[in-house]
C-alpha positions as CSV (number, residue, x, y, z in Angstrom):
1,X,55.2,359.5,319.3
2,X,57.6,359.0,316.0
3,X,57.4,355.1,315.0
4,X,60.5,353.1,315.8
5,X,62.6,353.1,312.3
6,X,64.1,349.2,312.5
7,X,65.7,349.7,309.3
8,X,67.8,353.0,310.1
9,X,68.8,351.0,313.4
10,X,69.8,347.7,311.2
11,X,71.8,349.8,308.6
12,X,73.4,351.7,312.4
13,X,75.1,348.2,313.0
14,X,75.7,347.3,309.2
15,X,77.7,350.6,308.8
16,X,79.3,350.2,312.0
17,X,80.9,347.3,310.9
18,X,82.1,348.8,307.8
19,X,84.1,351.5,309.6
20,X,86.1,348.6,311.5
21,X,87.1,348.0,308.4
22,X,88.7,351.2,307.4
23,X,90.6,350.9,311.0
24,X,92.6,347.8,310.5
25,X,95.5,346.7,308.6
26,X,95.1,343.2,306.9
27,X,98.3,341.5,307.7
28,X,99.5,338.8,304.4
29,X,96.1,339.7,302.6
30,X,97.2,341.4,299.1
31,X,96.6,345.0,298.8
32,X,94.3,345.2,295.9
33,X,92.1,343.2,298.4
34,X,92.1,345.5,301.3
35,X,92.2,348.6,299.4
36,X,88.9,347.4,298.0
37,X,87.3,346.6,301.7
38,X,88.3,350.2,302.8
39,X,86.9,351.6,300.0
40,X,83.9,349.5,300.0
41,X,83.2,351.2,303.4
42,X,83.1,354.7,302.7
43,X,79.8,355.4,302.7
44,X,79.6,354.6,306.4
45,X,80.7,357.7,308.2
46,X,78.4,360.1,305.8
47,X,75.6,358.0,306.8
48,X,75.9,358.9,310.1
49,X,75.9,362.2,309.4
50,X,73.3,362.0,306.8
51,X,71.3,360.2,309.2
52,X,71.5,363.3,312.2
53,X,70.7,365.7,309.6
54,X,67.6,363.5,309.2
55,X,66.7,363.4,312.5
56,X,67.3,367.1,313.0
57,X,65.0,367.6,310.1
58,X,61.9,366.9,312.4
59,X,62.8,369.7,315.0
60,X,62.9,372.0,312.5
61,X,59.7,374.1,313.0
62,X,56.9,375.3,310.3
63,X,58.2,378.7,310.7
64,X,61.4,377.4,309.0
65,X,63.5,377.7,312.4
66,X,65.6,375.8,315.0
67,X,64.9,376.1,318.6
68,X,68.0,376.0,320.5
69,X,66.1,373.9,323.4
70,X,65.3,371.4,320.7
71,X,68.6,370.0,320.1
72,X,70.4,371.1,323.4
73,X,70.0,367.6,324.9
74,X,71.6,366.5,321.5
75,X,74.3,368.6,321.9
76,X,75.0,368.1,325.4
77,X,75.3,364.6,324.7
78,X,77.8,365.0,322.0
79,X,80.0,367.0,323.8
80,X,79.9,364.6,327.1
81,X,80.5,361.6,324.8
82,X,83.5,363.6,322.8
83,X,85.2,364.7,326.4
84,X,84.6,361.1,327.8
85,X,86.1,359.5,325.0
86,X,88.9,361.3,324.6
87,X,90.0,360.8,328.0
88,X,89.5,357.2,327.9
89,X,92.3,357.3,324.9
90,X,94.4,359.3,326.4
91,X,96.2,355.5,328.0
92,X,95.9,354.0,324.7
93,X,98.0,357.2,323.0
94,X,100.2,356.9,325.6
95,X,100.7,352.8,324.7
96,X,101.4,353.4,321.4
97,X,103.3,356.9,322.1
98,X,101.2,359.0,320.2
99,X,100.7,362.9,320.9
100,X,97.9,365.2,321.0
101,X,100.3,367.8,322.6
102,X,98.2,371.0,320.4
103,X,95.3,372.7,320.9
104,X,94.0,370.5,318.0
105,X,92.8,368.2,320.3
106,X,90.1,370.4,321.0
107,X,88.0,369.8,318.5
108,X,89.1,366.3,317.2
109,X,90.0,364.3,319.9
110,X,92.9,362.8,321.5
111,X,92.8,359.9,319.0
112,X,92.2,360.3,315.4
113,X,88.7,358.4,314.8
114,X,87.4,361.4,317.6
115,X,87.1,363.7,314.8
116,X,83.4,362.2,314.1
117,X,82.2,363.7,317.3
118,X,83.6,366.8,316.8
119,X,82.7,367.5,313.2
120,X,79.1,366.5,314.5
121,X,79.2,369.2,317.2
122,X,80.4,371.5,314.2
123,X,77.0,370.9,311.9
124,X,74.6,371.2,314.5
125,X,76.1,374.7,315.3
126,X,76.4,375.7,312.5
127,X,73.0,374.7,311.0
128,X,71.3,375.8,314.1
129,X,73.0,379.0,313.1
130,X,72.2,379.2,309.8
131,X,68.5,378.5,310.2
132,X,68.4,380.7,313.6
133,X,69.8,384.0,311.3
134,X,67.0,383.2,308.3
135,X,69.2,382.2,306.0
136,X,68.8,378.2,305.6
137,X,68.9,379.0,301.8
138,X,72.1,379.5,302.1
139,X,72.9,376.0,303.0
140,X,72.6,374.4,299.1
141,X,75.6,376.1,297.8
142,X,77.5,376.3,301.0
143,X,77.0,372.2,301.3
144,X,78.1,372.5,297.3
145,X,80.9,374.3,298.0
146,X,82.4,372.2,301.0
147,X,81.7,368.2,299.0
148,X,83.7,370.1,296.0
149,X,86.6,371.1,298.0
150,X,86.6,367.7,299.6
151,X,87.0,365.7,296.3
152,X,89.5,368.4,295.1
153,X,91.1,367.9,298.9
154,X,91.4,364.5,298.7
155,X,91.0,362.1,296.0
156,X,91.3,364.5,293.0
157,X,94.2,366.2,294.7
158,X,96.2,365.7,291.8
159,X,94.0,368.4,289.9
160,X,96.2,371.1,291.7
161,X,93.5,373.6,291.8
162,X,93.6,375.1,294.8
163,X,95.5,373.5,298.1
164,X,93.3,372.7,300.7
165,X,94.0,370.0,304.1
166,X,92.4,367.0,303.2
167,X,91.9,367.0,307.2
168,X,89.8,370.2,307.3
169,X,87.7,369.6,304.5
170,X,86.7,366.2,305.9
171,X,85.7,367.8,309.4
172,X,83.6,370.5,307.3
173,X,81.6,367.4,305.6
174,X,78.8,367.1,308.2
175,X,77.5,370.5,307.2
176,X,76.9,368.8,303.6
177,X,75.7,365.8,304.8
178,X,73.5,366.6,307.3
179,X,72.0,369.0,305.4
180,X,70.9,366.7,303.0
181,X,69.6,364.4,305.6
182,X,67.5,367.5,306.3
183,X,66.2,367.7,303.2
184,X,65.6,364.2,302.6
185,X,63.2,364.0,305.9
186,X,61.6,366.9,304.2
187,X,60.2,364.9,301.2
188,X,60.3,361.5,302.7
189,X,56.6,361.1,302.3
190,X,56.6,361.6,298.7
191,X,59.1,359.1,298.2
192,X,57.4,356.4,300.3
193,X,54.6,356.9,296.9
194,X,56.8,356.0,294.2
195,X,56.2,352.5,293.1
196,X,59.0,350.1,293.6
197,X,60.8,352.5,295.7
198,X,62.7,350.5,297.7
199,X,63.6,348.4,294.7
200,X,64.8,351.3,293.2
201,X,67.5,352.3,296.1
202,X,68.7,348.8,296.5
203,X,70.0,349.1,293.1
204,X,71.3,352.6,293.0
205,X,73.1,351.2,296.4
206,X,74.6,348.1,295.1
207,X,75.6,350.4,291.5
208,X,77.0,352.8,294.3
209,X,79.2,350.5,296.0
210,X,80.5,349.0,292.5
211,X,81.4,352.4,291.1
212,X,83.4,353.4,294.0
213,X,86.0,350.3,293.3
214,X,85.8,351.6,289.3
215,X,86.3,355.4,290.4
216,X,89.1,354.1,292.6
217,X,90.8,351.9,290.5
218,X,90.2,354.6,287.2
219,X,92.4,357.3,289.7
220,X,95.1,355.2,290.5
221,X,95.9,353.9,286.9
222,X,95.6,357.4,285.3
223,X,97.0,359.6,288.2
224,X,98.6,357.3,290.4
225,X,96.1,358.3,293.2
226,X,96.7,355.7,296.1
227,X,93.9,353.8,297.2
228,X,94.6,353.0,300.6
229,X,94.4,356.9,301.2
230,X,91.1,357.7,299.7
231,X,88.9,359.2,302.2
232,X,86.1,360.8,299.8
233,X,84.9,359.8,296.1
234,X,82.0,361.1,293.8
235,X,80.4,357.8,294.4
236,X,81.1,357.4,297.9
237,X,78.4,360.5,298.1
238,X,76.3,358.7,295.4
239,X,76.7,355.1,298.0
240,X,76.1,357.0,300.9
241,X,72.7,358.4,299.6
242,X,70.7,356.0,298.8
243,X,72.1,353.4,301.1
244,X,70.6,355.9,303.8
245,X,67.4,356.4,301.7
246,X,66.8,352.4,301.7
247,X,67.4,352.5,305.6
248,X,64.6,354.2,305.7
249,X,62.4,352.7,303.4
250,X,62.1,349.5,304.5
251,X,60.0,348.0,307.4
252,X,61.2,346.1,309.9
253,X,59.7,344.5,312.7
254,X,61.7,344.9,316.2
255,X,64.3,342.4,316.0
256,X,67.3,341.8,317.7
257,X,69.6,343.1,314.6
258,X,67.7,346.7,314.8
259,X,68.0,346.9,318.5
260,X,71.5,346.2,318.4
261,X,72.3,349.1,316.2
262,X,70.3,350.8,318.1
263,X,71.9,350.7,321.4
264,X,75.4,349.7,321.1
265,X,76.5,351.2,316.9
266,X,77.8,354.4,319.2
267,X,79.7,352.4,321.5
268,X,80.9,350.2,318.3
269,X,82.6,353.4,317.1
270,X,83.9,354.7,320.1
271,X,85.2,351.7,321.9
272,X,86.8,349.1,318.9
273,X,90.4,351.2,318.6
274,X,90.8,349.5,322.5
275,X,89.6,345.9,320.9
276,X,92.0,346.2,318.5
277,X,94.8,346.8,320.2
278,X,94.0,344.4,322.4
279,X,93.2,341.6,319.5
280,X,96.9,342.7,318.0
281,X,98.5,342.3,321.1
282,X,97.0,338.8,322.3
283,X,97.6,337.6,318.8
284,X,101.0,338.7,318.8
285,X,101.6,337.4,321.7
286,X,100.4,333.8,321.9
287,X,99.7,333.0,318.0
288,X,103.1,335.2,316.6
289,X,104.0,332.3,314.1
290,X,100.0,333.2,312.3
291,X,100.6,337.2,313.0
292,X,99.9,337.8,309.5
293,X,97.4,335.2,308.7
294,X,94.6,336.1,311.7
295,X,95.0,339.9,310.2
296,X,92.6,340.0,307.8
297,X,89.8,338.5,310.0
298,X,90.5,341.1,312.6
299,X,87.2,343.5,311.7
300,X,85.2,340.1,312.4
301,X,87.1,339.4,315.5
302,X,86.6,342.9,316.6
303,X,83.4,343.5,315.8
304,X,82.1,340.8,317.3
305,X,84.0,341.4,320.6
306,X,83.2,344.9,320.9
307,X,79.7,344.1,320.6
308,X,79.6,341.4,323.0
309,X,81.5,343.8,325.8
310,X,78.7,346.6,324.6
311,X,76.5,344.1,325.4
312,X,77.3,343.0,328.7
313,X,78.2,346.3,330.0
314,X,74.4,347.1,329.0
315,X,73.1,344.6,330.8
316,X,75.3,344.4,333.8
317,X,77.0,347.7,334.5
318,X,74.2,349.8,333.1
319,X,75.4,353.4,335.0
320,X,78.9,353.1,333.4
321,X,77.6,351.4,329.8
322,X,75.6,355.1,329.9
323,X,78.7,357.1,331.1
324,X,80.8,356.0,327.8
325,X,77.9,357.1,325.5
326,X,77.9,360.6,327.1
327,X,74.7,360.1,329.1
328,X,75.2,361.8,332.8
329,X,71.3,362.1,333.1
């Protein structure tokens, strides 16, 4: 049996936080303030995927393959969670008179933040495929190809070197990232013997996080690039990275933080569009005079709610806590 990771489950809930961030707006707070809190939490989402790559990495077999039955129950999972989900938004798009009225919807939801599940679904497919036709070789300059065609996509746009939707080349980044996850649970044992490992990554994260807000602000002096739209930077890959790699690094005993992320970062995701809305309207509502000013404590506020009604649902209404995280089992 594979020893419990307690650091990979604390940095689940730490980078589940830092998407609530990217999700809010930040009422009378200054832009240059919350322009820097989204981009501080970039590196959240390519953990994730980083981190399934990582996982998948240990049902790859010595023969270099993929067993289908290996990651079906992963899968499965993913689709139930991506159908549940996006029927349980289907009220909240009709609240805020939103449409999904494509066959987009598909693959990315019927609200926006879906996309996660579905660009999941996309990388374990298309890996499985990759390794199941011999080629996993293949995977270095395909994963290459994709991060450079994001950055060009997105936040070096201005570049004009090819046009691309930013949209598209986001969804393709789980191949990327979870191959690297892949290959990082390949040579996780070697790293664990370099001295002062762990040291090491804590720095190249903290350098990571820094040189995202001097990337940023270096793009939007010289070429006008807008922060608050930046979805991808070099450095949110070179954040990402070893912000994973200290997750799994350090050692943790079981503590309530770790089991937390553990059970409820999923839900976290899934569920705190509802909170906020909710949060916005209350606040609206009964406190309208101090709209503005509750704003930019709204990722606390939701955070902390979402995780409390994660919480109780766990412990209280267990069959339907299980239903929202795609588990019919």
């Amino acid at each position: 049996m594979i020893e419990r990771q307690n650091g990979i489950d604390l940095f689940r809930l730490i980078a589940s936080f830092f998407i609530l961030l990217l999700h809010t707006t930040y009422g009378i707070l200054p832009s240059v303030y919350s322009d820097n809190l989204r981009i501080s939490a970039r590196w959240a989402v390519p953990f994730f995927f980083i981190l399934s790559g990582y996982l998948l990495n240990r049902k790859i077999s010595p023969k270099n393959q993929i067993s289908l039955s290996n990651i079906e129950g992963t899968i499965s999972q993913l689709i139930s969670t991506f159908i549940t989900a996006s029927l349980i938004y289907i009220p909240l798009n009709h609240l805020l008179h939103l449409s999904f009225n494509n066959v987009s919807f598909l693959i990315v939801g019927t609200f926006w933040h879906l996309w996660f599940l579905g660009s999941m679904i996309l990388g374990y497919f298309f890996i499985w495929n990759i390794y199941f036709a011999g080629y996993s070789i293949l995977l270095f300059p395909i994963s290459i190809s994709i991060l450079i065609i994001s950055l060009i996509s997105d936040s070096y746009k201005f570049l004009n070197l090819f046009t691309v939707d930013s949209d598209l080349s986001r969804f393709l980044l789980s191949i990327p990232l979870m191959s690297l996850g892949i290959y990082i649970g390949s040579i996780e044992n070697k790293l664990k013997k370099i001295k002062n490992i762990t040291f090491i990554f804590a720095s190249l994260s903290l350098f990571g996080i820094i040189s995202q807000f001097f990337e940023a602000h270096f793009l939007y002096v010289h070429f006008h690039v807008n922060k608050f739209s930046i979805q991808f930077l070099i450095t949110t890959f070179l954040t990402s990275v070893p912000i994973f790699l200290l997750s799994i690094l350090i050692n943790l005993r079981d503590n309530i933080i770790s089991i937390w992320g553990r059970k409820y970062s999923l839900f976290i995701y899934l569920y705190h569009i509802y909170t906020y809305y909710f949060i916005n309207r209350i606040i609206h509502k009964f406190l309208s005079n101090n709209y503005e000013k509750i704003l930019p404590f709204s990722p606390i506020l939701c955070f902390t709610l979402t995780l409390f009604f994660a919480i109780l649902l766990d412990k209280f209404s267990k069959p339907i806590f299980k239903v929202l995280n795609g588990k019919f089992g």
